[in-house]
Biopython code that builds the backbone (N, CA, C, O; Angstrom):
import numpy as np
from Bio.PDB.StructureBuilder import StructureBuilder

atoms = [
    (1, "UNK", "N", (-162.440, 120.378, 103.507)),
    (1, "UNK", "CA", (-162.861, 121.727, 103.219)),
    (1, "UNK", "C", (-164.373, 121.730, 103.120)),
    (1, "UNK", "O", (-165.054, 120.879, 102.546)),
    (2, "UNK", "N", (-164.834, 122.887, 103.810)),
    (2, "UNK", "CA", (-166.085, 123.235, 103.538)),
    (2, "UNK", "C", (-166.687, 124.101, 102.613)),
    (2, "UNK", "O", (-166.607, 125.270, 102.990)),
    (3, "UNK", "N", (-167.231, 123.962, 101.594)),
    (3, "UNK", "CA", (-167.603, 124.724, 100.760)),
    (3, "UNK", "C", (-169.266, 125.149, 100.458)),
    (3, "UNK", "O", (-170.007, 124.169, 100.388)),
    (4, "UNK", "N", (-169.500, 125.629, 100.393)),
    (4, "UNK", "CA", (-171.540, 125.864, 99.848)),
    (4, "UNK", "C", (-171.318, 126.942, 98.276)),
    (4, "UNK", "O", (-170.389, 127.322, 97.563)),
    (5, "UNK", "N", (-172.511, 127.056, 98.335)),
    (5, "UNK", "CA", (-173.226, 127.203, 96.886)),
    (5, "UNK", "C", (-172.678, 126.373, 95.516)),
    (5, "UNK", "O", (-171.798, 125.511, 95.511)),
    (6, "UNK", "N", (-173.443, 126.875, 94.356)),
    (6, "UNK", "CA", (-173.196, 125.527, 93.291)),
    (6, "UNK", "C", (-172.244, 126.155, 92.709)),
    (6, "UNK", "O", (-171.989, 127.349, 92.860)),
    (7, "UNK", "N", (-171.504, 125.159, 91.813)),
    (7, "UNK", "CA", (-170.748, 125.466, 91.041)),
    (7, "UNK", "C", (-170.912, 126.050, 89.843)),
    (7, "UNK", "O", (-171.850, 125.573, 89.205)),
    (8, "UNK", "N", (-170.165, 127.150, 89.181)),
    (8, "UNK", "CA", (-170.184, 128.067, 88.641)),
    (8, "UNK", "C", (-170.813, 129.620, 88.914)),
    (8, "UNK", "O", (-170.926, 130.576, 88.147)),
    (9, "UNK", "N", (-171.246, 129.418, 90.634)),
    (9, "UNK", "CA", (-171.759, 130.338, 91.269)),
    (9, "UNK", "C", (-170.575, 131.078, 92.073)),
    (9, "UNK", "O", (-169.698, 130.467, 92.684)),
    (10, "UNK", "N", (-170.678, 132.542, 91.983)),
    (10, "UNK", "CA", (-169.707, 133.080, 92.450)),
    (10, "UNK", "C", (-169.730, 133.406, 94.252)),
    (10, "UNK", "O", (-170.807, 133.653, 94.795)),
    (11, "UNK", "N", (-168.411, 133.369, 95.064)),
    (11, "UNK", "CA", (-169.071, 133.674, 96.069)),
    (11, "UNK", "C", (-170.142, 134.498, 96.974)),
    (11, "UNK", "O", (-170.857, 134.243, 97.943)),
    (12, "UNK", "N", (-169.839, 135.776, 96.034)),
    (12, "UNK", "CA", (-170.352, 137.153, 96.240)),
    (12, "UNK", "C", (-172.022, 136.249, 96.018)),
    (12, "UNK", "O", (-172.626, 135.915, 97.038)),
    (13, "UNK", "N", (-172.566, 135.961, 94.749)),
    (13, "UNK", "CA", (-173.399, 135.394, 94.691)),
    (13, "UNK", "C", (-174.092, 134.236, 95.311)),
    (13, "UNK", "O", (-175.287, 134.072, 95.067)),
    (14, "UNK", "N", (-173.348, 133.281, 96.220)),
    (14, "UNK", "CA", (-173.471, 132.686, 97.005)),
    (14, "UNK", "C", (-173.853, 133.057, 97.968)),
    (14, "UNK", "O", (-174.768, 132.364, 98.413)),
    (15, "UNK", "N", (-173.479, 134.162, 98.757)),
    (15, "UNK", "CA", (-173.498, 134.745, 99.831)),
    (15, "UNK", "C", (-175.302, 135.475, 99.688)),
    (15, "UNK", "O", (-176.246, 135.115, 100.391)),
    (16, "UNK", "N", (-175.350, 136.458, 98.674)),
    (16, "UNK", "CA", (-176.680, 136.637, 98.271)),
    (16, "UNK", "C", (-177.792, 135.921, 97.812)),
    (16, "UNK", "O", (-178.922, 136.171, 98.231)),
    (17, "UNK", "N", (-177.599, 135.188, 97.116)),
    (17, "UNK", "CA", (-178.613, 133.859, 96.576)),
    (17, "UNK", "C", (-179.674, 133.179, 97.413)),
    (17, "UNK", "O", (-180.817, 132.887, 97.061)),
    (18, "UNK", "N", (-179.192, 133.013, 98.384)),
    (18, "UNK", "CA", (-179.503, 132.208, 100.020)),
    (18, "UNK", "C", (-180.903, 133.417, 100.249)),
    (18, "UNK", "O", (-181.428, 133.199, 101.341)),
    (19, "UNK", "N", (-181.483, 134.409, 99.606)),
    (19, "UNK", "CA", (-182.164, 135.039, 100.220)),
    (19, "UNK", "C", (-181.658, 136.148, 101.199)),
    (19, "UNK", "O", (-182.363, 137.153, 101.296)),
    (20, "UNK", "N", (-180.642, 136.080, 101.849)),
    (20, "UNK", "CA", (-180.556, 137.112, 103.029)),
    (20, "UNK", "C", (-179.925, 138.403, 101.932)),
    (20, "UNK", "O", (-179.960, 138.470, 100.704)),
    (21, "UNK", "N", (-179.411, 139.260, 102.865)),
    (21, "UNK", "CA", (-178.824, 140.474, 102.206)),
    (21, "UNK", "C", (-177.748, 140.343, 103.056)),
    (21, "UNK", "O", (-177.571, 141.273, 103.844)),
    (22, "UNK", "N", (-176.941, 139.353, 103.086)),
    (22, "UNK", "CA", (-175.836, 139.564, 103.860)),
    (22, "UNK", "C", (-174.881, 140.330, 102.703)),
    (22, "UNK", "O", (-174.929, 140.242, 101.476)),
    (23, "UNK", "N", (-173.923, 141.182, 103.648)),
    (23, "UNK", "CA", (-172.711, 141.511, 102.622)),
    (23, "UNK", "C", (-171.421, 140.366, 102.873)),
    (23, "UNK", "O", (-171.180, 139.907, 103.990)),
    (24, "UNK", "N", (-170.774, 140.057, 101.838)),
    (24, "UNK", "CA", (-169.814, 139.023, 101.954)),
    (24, "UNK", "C", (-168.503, 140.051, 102.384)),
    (24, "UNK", "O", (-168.156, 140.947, 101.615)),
    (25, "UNK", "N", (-167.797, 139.815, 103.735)),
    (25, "UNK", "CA", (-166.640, 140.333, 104.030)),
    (25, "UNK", "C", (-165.553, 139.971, 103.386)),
    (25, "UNK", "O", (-165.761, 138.771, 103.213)),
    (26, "UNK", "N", (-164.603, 140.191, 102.949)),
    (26, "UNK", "CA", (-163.147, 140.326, 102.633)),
    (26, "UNK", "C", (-162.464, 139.682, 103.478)),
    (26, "UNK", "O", (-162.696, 140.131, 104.601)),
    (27, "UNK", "N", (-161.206, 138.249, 103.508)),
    (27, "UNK", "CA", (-160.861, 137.724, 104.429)),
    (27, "UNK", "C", (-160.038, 138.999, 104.971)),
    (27, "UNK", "O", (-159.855, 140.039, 104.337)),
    (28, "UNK", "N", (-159.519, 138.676, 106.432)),
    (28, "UNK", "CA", (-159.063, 139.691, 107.075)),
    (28, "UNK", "C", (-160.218, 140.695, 107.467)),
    (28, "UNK", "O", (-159.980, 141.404, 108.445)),
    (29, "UNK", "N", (-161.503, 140.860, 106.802)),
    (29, "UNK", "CA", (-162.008, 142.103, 107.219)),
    (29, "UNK", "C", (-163.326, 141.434, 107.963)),
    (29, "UNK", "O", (-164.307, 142.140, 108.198)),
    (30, "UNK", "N", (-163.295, 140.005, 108.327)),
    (30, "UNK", "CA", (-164.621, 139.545, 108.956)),
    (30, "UNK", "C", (-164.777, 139.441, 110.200)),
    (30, "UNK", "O", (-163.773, 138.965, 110.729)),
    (31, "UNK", "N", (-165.862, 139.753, 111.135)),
    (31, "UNK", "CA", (-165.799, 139.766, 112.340)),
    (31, "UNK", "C", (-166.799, 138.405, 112.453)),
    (31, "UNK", "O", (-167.367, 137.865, 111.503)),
    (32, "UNK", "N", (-166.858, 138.005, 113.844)),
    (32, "UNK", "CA", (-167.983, 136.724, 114.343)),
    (32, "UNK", "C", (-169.348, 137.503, 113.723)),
    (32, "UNK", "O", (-169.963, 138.458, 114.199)),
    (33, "UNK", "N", (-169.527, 136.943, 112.815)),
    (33, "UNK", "CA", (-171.280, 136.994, 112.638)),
    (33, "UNK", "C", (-171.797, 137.330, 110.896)),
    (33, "UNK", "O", (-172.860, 137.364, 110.276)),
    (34, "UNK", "N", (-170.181, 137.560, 110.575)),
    (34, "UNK", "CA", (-170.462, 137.961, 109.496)),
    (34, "UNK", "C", (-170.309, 136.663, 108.377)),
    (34, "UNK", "O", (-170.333, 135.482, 108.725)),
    (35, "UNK", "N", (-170.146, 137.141, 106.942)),
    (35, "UNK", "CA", (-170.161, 136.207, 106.185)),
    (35, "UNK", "C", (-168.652, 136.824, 105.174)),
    (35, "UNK", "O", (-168.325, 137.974, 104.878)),
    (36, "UNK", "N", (-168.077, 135.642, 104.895)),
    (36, "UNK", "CA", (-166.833, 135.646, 104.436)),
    (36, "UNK", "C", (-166.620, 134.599, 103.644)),
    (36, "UNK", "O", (-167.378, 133.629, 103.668)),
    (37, "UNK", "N", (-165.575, 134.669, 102.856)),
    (37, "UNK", "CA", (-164.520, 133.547, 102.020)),
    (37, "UNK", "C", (-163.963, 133.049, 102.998)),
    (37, "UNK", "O", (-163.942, 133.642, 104.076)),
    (38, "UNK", "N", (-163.339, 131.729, 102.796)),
    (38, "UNK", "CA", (-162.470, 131.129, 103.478)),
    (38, "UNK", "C", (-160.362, 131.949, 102.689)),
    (38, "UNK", "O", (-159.899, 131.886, 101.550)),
    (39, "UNK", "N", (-159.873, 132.451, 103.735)),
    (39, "UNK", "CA", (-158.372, 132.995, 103.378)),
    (39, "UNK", "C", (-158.069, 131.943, 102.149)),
    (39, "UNK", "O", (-157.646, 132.460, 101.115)),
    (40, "UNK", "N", (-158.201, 130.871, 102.161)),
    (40, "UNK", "CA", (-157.426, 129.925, 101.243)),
    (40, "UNK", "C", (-157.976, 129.021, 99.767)),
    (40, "UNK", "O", (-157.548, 128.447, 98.766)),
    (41, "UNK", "N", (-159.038, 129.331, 100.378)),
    (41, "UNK", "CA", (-160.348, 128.731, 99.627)),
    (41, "UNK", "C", (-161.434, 129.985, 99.195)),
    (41, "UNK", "O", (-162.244, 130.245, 100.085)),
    (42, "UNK", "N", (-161.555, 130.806, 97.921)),
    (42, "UNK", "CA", (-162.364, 131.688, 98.058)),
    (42, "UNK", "C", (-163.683, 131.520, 97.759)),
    (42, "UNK", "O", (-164.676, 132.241, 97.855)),
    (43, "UNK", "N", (-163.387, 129.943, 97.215)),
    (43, "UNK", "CA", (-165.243, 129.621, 96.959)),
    (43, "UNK", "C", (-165.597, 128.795, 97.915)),
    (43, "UNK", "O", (-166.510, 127.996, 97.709)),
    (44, "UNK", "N", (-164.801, 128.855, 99.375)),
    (44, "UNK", "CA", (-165.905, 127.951, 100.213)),
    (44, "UNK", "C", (-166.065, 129.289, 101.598)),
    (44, "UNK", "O", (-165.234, 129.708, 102.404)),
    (45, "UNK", "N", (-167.953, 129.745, 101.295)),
    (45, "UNK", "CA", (-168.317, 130.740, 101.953)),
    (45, "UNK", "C", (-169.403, 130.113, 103.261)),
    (45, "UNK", "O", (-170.244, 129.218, 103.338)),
    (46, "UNK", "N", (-168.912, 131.001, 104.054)),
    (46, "UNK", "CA", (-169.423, 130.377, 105.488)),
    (46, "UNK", "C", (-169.710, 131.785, 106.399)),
    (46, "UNK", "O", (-169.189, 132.886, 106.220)),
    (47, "UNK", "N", (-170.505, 131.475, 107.226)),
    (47, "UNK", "CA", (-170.644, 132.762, 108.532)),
    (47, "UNK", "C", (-169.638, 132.033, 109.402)),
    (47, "UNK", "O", (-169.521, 130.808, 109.432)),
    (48, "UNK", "N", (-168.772, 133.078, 110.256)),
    (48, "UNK", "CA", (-168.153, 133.045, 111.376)),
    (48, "UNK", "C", (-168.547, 132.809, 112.351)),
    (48, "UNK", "O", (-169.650, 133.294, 112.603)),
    (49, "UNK", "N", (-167.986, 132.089, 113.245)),
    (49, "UNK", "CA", (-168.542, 132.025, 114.484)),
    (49, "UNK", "C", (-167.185, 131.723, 115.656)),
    (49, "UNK", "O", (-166.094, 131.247, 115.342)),
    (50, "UNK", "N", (-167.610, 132.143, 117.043)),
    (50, "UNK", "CA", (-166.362, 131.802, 117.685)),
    (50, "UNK", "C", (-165.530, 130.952, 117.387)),
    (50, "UNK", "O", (-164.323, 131.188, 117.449)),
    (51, "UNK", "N", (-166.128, 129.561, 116.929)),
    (51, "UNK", "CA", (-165.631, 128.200, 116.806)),
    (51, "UNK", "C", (-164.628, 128.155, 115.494)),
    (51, "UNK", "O", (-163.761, 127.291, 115.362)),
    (52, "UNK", "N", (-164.912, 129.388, 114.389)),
    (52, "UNK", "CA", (-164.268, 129.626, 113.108)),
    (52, "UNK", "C", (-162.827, 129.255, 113.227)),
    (52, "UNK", "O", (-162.241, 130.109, 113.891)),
    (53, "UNK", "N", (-161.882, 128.097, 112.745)),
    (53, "UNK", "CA", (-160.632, 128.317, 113.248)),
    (53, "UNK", "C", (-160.273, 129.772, 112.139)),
    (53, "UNK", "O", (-160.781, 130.044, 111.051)),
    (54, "UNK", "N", (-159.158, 130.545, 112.969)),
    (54, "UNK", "CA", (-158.637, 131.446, 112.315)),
    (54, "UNK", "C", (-157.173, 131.680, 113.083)),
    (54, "UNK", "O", (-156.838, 131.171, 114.152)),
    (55, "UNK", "N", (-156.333, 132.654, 112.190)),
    (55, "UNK", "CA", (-155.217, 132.979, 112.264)),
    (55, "UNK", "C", (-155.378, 134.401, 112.667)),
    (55, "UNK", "O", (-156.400, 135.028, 112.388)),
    (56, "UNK", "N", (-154.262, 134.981, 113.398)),
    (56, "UNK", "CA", (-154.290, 136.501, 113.718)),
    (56, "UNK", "C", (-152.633, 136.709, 112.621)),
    (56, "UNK", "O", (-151.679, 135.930, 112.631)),
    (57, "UNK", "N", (-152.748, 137.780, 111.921)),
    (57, "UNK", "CA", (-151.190, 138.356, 110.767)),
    (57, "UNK", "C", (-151.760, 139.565, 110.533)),
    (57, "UNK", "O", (-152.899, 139.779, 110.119)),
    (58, "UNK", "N", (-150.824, 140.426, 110.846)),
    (58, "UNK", "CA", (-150.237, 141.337, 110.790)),
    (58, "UNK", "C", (-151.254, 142.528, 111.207)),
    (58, "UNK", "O", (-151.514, 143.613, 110.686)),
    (59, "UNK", "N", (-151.639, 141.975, 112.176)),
    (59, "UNK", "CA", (-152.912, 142.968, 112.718)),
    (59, "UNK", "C", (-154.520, 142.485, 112.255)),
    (59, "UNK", "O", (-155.495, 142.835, 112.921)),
    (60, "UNK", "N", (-154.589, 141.995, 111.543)),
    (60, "UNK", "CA", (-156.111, 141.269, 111.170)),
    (60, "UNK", "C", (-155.973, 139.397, 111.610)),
    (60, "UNK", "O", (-155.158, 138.481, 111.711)),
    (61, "UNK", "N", (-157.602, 139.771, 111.768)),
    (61, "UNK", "CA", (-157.761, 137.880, 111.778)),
    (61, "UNK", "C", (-158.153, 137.432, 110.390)),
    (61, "UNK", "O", (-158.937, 138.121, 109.737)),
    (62, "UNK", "N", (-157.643, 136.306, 109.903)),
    (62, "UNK", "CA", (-158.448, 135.307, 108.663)),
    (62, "UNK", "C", (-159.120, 133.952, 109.460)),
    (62, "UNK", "O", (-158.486, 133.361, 110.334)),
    (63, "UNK", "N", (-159.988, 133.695, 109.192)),
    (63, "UNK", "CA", (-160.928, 132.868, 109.421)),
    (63, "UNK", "C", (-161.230, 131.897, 107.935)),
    (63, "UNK", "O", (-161.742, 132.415, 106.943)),
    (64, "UNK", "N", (-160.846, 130.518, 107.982)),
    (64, "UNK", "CA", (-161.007, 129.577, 108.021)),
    (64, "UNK", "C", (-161.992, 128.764, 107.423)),
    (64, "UNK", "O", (-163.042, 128.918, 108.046)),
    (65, "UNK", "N", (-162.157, 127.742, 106.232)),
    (65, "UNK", "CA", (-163.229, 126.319, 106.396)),
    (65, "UNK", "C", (-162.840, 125.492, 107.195)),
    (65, "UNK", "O", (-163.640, 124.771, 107.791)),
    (66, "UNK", "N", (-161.655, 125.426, 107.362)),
    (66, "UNK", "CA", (-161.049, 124.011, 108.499)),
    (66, "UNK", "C", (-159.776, 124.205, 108.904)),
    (66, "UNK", "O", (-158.894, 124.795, 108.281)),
    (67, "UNK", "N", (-159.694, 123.622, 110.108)),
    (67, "UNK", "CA", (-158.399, 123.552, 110.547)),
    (67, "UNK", "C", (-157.064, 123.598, 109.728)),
    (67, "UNK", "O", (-156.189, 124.434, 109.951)),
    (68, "UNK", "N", (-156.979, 122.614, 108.744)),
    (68, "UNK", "CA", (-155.786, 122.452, 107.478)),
    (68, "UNK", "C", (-155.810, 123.615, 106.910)),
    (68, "UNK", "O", (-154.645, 123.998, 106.797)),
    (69, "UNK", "N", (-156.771, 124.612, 106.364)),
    (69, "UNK", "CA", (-156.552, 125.578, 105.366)),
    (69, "UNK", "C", (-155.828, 126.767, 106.745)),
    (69, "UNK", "O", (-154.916, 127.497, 106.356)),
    (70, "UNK", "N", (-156.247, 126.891, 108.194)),
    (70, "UNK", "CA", (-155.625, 127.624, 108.628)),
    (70, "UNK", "C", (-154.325, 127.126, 109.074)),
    (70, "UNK", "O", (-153.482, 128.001, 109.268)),
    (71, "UNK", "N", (-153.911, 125.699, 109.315)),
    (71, "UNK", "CA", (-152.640, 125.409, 109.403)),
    (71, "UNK", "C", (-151.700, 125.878, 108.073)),
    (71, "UNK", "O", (-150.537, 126.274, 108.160)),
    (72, "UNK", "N", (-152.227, 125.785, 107.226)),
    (72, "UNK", "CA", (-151.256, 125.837, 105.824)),
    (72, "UNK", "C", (-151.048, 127.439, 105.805)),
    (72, "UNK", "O", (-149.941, 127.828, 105.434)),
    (73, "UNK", "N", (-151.969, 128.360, 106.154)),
    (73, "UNK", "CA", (-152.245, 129.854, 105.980)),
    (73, "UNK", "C", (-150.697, 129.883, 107.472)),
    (73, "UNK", "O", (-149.689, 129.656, 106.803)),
    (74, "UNK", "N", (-150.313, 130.027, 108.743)),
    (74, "UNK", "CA", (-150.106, 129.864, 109.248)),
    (74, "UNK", "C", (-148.873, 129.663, 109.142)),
    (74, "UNK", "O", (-148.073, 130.285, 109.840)),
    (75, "UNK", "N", (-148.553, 128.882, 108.372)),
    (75, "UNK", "CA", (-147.203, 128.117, 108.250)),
    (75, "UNK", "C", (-146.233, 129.195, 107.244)),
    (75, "UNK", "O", (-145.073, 129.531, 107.483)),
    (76, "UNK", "N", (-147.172, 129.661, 105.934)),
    (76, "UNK", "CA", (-146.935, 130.592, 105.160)),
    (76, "UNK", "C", (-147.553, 131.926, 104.801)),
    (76, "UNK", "O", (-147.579, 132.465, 103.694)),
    (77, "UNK", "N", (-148.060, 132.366, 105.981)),
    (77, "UNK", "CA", (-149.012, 133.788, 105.887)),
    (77, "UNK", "C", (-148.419, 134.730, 104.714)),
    (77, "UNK", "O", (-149.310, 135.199, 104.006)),
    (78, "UNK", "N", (-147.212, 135.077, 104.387)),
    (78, "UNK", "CA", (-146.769, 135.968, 103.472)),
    (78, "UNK", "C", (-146.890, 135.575, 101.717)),
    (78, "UNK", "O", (-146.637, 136.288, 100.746)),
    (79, "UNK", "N", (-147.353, 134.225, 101.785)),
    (79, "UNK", "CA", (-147.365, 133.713, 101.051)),
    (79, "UNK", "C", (-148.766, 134.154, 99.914)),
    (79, "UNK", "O", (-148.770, 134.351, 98.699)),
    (80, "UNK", "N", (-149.816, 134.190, 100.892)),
    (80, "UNK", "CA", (-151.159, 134.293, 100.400)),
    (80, "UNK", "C", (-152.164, 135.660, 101.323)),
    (80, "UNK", "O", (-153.363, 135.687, 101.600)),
    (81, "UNK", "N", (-150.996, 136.725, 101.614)),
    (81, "UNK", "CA", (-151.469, 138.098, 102.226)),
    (81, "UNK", "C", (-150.632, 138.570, 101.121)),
    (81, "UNK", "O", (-149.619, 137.916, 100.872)),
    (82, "UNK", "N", (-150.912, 139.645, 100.395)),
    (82, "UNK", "CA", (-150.414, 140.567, 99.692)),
    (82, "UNK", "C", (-150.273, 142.097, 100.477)),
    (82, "UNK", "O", (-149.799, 143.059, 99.873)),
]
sb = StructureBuilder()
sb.init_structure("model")
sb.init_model(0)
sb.init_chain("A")
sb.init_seg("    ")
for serial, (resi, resn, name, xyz) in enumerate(atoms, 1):
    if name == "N":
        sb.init_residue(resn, " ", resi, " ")
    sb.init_atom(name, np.array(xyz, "f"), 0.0, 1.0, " ", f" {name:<3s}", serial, name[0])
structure = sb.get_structure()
């Protein structure tokens, strides 16, 4: 798993901290370029990129720190989509 910012730092704050003004997307609501949680992992925050592994459910994509968190998402999507 890939994770950034420090601990006890929130993602939202992670995402801002870095200097930029990015807004942190909502899994399911991130497109390539943006900045997001990982679906499975909500404190490991990353920008998207084509290469992002992700899942397509139930009409949205989730995007990914690694391959395993989207295999496991995948296997049990209903599990961790409300």
């Amino acid at each position: 798993m890939a994770a950034s910012g420090n601990a006890g730092t929130s993602a939202a704050e992670s995402a801002t901290s870095t200097g930029g003004t990015a807004t942190l997307k909502a899994p399911g609501e991130a497109r390539i370029g943006d900045k997001t949680t990982c679906a499975m992992h909500s404190d490991a925050v990353f920008t998207v990129t084509a290469s992002t592994p992700k899942v397509e459910y139930r009409g949205r994509t989730y995007y990914f720190c690694c391959p395993e968190c989207a295999k496991s998402f995948a296997e049990r999507p209903g599990d961790f989509v409300k």
